[in-house]
N, C-alpha and C positions, 0 to 999 in steps of 0.2 A: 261409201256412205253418200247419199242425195244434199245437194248443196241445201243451204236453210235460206228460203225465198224471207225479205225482211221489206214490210212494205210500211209506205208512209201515208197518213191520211192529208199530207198536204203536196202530194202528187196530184196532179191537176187528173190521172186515168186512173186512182184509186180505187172507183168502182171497179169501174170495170177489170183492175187486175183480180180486187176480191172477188167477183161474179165469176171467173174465170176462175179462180182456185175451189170456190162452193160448188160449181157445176156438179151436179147429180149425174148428169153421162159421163164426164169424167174417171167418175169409180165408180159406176155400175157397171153389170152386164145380166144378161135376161136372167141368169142364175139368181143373183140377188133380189130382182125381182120379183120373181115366181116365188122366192122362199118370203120373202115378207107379203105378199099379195095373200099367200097360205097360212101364215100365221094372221091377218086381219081377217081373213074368213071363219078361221077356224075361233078367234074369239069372241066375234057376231055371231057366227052359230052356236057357241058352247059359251058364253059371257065368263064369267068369272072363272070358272075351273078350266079355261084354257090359259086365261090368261098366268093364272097361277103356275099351269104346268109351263110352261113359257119360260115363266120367274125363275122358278127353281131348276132349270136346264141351263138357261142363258147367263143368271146372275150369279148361278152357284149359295144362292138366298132360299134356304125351305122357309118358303112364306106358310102358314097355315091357312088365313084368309085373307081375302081380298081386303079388309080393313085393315090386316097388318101391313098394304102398300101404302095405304095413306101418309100424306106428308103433311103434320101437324101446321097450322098458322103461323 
């Protein structure tokens, strides 16, 4: 098991240790790119009924519609 990194916000390279643990090339690779690049195309070309199908694959959530995603006030 990976040691558990415990950072302080009164380390003088705080940032930069977070900026260094957020990095996006860190856990990317073209694979997870290509598949979310495809999923933003495919819900700008099909708007709601991709996104839905999306939902109900990735969240294991049968939304009905697109208003059942809404997050009340």
């Amino acid at each position: 098991m990976p040691d558990i990194r415990q950072l302080s916000t009164a380390d003088s390279d705080f940032q930069t240790q977070l900026d260094a643990l957020l990095a996006w090339e860190s856990v990317s690779d073209t694979a997870v790119n290509d598949t979310v690049n495809q999923i933003i195309e495919a819900i700008r070309g099909r708007g709601d009924a991709a996104l839905l199908e999306f939902t109900n694959r990735f969240d294991g959530w049968q939304a009905g519609s697109a208003a059942e995603l809404r997050i009340p006030l």
